[in-house]
C-alpha positions in Angstrom: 136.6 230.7 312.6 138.4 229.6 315.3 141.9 230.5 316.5 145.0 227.9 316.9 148.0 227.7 319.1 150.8 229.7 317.9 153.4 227.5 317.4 157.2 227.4 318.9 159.5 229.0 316.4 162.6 227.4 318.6 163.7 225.0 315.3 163.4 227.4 312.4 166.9 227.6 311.6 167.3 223.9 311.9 164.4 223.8 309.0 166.9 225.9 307.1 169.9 224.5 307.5 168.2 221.3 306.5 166.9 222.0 303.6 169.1 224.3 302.2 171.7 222.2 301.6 173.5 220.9 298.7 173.3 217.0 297.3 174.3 214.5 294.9 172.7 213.6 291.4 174.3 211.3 289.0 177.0 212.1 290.1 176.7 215.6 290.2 176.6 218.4 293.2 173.3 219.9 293.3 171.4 222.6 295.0 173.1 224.6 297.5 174.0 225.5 301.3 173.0 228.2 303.6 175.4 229.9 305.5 174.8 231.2 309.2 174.6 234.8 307.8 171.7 234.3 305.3 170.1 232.2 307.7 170.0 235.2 310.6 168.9 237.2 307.5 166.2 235.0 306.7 165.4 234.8 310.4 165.3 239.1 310.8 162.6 238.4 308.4 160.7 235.9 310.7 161.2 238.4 313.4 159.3 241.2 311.5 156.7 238.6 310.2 155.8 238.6 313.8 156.1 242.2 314.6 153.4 242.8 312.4 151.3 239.7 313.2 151.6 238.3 309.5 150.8 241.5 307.6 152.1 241.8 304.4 154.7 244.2 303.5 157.5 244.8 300.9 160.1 243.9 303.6 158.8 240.4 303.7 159.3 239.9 300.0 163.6 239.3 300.8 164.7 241.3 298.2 168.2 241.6 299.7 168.5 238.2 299.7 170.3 236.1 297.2 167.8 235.0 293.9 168.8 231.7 294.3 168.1 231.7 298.5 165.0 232.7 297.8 163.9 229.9 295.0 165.5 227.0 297.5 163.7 228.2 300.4 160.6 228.6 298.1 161.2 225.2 296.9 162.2 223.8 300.6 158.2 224.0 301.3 158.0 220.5 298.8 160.5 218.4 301.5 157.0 219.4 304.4 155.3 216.3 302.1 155.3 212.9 304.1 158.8 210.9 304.3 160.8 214.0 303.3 163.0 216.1 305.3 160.4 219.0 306.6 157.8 216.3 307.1 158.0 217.1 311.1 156.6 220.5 310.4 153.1 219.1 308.8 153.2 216.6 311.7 153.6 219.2 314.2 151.1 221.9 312.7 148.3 219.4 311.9 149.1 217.7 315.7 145.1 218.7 317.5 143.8 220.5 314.7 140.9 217.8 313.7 138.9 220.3 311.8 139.5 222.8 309.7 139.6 226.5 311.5 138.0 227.9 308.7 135.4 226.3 307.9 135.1 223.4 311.0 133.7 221.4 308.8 136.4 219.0 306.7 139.4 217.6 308.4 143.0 219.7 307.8 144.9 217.7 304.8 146.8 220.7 303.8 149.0 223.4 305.0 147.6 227.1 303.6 150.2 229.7 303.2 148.5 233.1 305.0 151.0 235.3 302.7 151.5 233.3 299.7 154.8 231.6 298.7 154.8 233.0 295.0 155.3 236.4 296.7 156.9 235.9 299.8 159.3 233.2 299.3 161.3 233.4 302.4 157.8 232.6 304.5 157.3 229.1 302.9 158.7 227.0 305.3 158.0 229.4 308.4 155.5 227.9 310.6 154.0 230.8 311.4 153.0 231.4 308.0 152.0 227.5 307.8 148.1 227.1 308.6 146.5 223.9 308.6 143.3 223.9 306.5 140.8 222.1 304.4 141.7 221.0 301.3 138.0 223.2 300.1 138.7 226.4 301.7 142.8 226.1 300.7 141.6 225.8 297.3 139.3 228.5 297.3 141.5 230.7 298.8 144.2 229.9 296.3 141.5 231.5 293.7 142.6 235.0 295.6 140.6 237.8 297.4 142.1 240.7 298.4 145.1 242.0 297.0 147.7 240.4 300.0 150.5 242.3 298.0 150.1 245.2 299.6 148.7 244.2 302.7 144.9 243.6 301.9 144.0 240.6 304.0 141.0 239.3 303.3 141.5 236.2 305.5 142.5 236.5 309.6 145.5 235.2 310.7 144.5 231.4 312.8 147.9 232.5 315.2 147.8 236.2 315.4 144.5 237.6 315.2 142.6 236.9 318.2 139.1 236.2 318.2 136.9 237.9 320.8 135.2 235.2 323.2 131.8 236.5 322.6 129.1 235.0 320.0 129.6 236.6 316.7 128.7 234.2 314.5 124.7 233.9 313.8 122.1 231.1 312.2 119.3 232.9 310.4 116.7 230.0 310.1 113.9 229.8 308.0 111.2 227.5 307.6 109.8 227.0 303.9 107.1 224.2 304.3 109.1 220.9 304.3 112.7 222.9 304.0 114.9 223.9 306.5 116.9 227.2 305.3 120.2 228.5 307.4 121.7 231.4 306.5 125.2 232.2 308.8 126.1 235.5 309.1 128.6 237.4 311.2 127.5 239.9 313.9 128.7 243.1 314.5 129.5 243.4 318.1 131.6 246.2 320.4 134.3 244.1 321.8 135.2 243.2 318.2 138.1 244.6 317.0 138.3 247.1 314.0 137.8 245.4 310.4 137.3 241.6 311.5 133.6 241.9 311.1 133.8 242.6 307.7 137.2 240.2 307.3 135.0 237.3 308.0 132.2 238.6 306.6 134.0 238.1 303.2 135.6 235.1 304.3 131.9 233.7 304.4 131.0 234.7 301.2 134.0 234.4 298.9 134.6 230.8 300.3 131.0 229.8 299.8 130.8 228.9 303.1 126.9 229.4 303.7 126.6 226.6 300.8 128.6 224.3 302.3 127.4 224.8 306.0 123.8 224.0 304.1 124.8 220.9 303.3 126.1 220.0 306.5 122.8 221.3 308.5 120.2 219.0 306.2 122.6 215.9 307.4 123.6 217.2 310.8 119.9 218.0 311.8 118.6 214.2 311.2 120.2 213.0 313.5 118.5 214.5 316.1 114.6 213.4 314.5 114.1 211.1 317.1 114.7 213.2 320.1 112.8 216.4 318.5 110.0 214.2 318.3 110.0 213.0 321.5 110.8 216.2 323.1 107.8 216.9 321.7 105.6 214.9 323.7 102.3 216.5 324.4 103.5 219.6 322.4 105.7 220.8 324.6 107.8 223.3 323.0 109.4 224.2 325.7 110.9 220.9 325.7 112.2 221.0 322.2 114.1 224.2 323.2 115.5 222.8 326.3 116.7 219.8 324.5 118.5 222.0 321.7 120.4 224.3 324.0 121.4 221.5 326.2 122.9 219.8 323.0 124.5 223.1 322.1 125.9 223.3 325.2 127.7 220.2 324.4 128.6 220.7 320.8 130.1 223.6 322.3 132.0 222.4 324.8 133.0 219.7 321.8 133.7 222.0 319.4 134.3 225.6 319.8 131.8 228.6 321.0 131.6 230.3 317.1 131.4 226.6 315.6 128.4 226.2 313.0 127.1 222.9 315.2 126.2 224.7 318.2 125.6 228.3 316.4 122.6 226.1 314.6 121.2 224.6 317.6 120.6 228.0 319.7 119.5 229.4 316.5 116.3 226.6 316.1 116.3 226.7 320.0 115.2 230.3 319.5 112.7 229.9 316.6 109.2 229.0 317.9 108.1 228.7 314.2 110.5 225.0 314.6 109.8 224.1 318.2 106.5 224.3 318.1 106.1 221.5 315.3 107.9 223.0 312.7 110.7 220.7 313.3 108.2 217.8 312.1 107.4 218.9 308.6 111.3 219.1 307.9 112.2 215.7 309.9 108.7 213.8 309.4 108.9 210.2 311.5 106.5 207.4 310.9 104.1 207.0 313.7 104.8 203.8 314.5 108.6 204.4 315.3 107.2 207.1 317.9 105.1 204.4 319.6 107.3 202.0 319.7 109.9 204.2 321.4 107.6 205.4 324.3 106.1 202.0 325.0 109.7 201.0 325.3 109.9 203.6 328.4 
């Protein structure tokens, strides 16, 4: 849930012209070349790409484009794969993206086309159509939601659809005796823009997202035992909740405002139910490590 750079577009037609190009195969000519008129044709359809920040449309299928244009730039998107001809474009896409901007979770290993190849063929190597992701949430998404056909987008565009710089995403937390549950959940707000409360809404829950982000939290959260428990000195809740805003503030600044990390933080920062000793019944600590750590003060 976070937005990326939108990246130069000032090489395209050098993708094209090399790999759409003709080679040799025991002995024989293969493939095929491009010639500067289907590649300004191929380019017009870049140019409306953009107009409509990625929507899909029948105009971005390339009907009036040659059959066999279409299945070499369609297979074009293989030479993106390391020590091929495209490889530069994975390098350059994946270049500051350490995390997934789906799920901020997993690492980016693959590139997700936003309208898919199988439909749009001249979009497969256009690197505004080229997202890095997860391998997870490319994989779910390759399942399909939303008919992207006609222009049902289930997903938001990482380049074109700007996120508001507000807190929309929310931590429901939940304290079941020794079990910590988090539920995240996506917050209607004014400043949002039409649809993309209930765009990521979906996102959430057709990639499985709040199973995966459950996962994380029951790792994630030991790792703060020791200073919960010391913040807790005295039972001073008030303590605890400073200490968990301060770290969101940092995983924040780390991460991103709408990451999971810091959305969890302020969201046990503002449950007294976990500040207030809760915390110790999900992260329990033997006794003596506690001692030993304030006679070391």
């Amino acid at each position: 849930m976070k937005n990326l750079p939108l990246p130069s577009r000032d090489d395209v037609d050098k993708h094209l012209k090399k790999s759409i190009t003709t080679y040799k195969y025991k002995k024989q000519i293969l493939g095929r070349n491009i010639s500067d008129s289907e590649i300004s044709d191929v380019i017009e359809i870049y140019n409306k790409y953009d107009k409509s920040k990625g929507s899909a449309s029948d105009t971005l299928k390339g009907s009036a484009l040659a059959k066999d244009l279409r299945q070499a730039i369609y297979d074009a998107y293989d030479k993106t794969q390391e020590r091929r001809k495209l490889y530069s474009i994975r390098k350059t896409l994946f270049a500051n993206v350490p995390l997934c901007p789906i799920c901020g979770i997993d690492p980016v290993t693959e590139l997700d086309h936003h309208l898919p190849r199988s439909i749009f063929s001249p979009l497969s190597i256009y690197v505004r159509n080229l997202i890095p992701v997860c391998h997870l949430c490319n994989s779910t998404k390759l399942a399909g939601f939303g008919d992207q056909s006609q222009g049902e987008i289930a997903y938001l565009h990482a380049y074109f659809d700007t996120l508001p710089d507000i807190n929309f995403l929310k931590a429901v937390v939940t304290l079941q005796g020794c079990a910590l549950h988090v539920n995240f959940e996506i917050q209607d707000h004014s400043l949002m823009p039409d649809g993309y409360s209930k765009r990521l809404s979906d996102q959430i829950r057709n990639l499985k997202l709040n199973a995966r982000y459950q996962d994380e939290v029951n790792t994630y959260i030991t790792s703060h035992t020791v200073a919960l428990h010391l913040s807790y000195v005295n039972r001073d809740k008030k303590s605890v909740r400073k200490f968990l805003n301060a770290q969101a503030k940092v995983e924040e600044t780390a991460f991103y405002r709408n990451h999971w990390r810091p959305t969890l933080l302020s969201a046990l920062a503002g449950s007294d139910e976990f500040i207030d000793g809760g915390f110790a019944q999900v992260l329990p600590i033997a006794q003596e490590i506690l001692d030993d750590m304030q006679n070391d003060k």
